[in-house]
C-alpha positions as CSV (number, residue, x, y, z in Angstrom):
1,X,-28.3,-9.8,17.6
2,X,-26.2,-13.2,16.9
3,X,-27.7,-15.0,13.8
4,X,-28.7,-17.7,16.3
5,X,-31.5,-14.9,17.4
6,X,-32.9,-14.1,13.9
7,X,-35.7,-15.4,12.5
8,X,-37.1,-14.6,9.1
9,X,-35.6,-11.7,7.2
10,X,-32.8,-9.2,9.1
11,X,-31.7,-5.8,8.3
12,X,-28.1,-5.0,8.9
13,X,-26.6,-1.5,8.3
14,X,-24.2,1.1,9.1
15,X,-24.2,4.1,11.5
16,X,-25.4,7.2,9.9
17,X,-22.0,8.8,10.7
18,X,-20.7,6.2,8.2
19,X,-22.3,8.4,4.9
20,X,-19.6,11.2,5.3
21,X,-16.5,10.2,3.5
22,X,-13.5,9.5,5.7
23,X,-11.3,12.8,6.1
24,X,-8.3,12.7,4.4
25,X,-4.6,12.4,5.9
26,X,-3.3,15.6,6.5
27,X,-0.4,16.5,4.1
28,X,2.9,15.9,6.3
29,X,5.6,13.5,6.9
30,X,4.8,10.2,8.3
31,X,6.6,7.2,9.9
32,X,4.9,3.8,8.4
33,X,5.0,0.4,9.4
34,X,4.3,-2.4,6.1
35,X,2.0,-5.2,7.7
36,X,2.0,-6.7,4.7
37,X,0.6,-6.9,0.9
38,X,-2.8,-7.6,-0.8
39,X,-1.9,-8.1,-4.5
40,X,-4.9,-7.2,-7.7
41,X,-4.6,-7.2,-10.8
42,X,-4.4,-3.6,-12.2
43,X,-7.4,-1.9,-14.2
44,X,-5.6,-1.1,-17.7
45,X,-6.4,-3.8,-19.7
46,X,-3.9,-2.8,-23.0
47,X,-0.9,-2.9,-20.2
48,X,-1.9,-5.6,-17.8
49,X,0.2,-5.8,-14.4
50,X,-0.3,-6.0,-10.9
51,X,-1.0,-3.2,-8.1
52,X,0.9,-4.8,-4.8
53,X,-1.5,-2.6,-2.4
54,X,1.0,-2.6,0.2
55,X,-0.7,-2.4,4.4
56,X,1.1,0.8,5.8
57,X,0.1,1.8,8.5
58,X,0.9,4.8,10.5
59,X,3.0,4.2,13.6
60,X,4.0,6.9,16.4
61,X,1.7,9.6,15.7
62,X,-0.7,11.1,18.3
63,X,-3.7,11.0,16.5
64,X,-3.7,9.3,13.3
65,X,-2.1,5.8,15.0
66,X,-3.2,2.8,13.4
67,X,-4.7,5.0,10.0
68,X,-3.6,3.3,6.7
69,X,-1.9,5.1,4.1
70,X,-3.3,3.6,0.9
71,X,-0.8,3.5,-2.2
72,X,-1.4,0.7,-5.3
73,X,2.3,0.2,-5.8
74,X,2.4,-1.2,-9.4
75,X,4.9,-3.7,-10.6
76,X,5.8,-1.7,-13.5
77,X,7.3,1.3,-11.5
78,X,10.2,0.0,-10.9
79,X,11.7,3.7,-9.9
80,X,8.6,3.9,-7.2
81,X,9.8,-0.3,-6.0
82,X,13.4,1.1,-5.7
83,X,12.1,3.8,-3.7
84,X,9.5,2.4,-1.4
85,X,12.5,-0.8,-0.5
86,X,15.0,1.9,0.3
87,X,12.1,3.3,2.4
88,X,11.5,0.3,4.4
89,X,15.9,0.4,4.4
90,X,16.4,-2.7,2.2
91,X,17.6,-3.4,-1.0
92,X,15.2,-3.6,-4.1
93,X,15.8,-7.1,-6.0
94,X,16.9,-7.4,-9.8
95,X,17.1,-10.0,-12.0
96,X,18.3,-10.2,-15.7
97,X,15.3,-7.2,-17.0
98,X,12.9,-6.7,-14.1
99,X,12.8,-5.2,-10.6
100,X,11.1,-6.1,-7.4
101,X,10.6,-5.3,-3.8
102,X,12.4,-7.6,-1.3
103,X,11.4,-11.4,-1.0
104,X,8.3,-12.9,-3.1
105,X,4.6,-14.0,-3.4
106,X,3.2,-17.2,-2.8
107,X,0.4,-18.2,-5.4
108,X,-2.5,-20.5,-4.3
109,X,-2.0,-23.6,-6.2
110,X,-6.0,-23.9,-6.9
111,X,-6.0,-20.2,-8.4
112,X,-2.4,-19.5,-9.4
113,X,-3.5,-15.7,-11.3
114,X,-5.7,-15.4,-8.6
115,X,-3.4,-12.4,-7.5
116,X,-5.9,-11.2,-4.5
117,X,-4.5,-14.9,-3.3
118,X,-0.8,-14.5,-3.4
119,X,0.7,-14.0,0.0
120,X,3.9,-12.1,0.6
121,X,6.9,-13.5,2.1
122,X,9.4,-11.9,2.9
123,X,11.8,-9.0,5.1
124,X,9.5,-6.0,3.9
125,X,7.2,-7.3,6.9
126,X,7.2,-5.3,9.6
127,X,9.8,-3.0,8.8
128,X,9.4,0.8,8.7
129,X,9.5,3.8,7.2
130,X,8.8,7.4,6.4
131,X,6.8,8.8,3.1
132,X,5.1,12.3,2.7
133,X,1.9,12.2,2.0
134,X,0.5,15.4,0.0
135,X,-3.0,16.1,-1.4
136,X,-4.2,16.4,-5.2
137,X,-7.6,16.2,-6.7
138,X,-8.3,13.3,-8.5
139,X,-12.0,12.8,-10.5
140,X,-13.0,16.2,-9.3
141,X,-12.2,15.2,-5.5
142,X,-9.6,15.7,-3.0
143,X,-7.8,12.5,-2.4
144,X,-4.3,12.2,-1.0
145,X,-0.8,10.1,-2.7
146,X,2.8,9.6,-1.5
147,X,4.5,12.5,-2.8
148,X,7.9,10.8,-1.9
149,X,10.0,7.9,0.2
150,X,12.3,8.9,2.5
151,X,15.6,6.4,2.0
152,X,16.5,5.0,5.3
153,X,19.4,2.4,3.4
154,X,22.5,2.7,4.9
155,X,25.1,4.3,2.4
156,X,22.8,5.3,-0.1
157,X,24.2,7.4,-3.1
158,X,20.9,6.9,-5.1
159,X,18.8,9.2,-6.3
160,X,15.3,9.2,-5.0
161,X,12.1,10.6,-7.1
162,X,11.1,14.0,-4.7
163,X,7.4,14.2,-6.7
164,X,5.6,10.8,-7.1
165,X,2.1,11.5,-8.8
């Protein structure tokens, strides 16, 4: 029904197979492709910072292509930033006492700490990577994380965190 058709008060739902709770990702390796970034502002209110939500999405599997692998990505990790730009094989950024992922965010003028409004720019885009994804429960359910990022930077002596919880 188009909303040109309705008249007086309309119902809209969801399909009933909707209800059960989408299954998790199966622990394993996967190859990851960043689409880009949506930015919030995290929930700890004594530390205030910013969870980058980055878009992975799961390329060149045979059944999970297209699935996204939800991380939050927060601004203060700079070991987990490191990490997840050697993933995507780039360079992290530094400058004078902080650390950041490739290129930057643009703030809307009208909202500038809007953060859901920043949009990324930058070489993160479209790149890929691979991260293992492993399962934990978390508030007495069974959710999944990124246990680690794979470094895919040319010449990397680094050391890379092997148990990201």
């Amino acid at each position: 029904m188009t909303a040109s058709q309705a008249s007086g008060p309309v119902m809209l739902g969801a399909p009933k197979d909707s209800l059960e709770p989408k299954p998790l990702i199966p622990e394993g390796r996967y190859t990851v492709r960043c689409d880009g970034f949506k930015p919030k502002a995290s929930k700890n209110e004594e530390n205030p910072s910013v969870n980058l939500n980055p878009i992975l999405k799961i390329i060149n599997h045979p059944t999970l292509n297209g699935e996204q692998v939800y991380i939050p990505l927060n601004q203060n990790a700079g070991f987990i930033l490191k990490d997840f730009s050697h993933m995507l094989g780039m360079d992290h950024q530094e400058a004078e006492d902080t650390v950041s992922i490739p290129g930057h965010f643009m703030t809307n003028p009208q909202s500038p700490k809007d953060y859901s409004q920043y949009r990324y720019q930058g070489p993160c885009l479209g790149q890929t990577g691979d991260l293992l994804v492993a399962h934990k429960e978390y508030k007495n359910k069974p959710s999944y994380y990124v246990k680690a990022y794979f470094c895919r930077k040319p010449g990397c002596t680094d050391k890379h965190s092997t148990e990201l919880t």
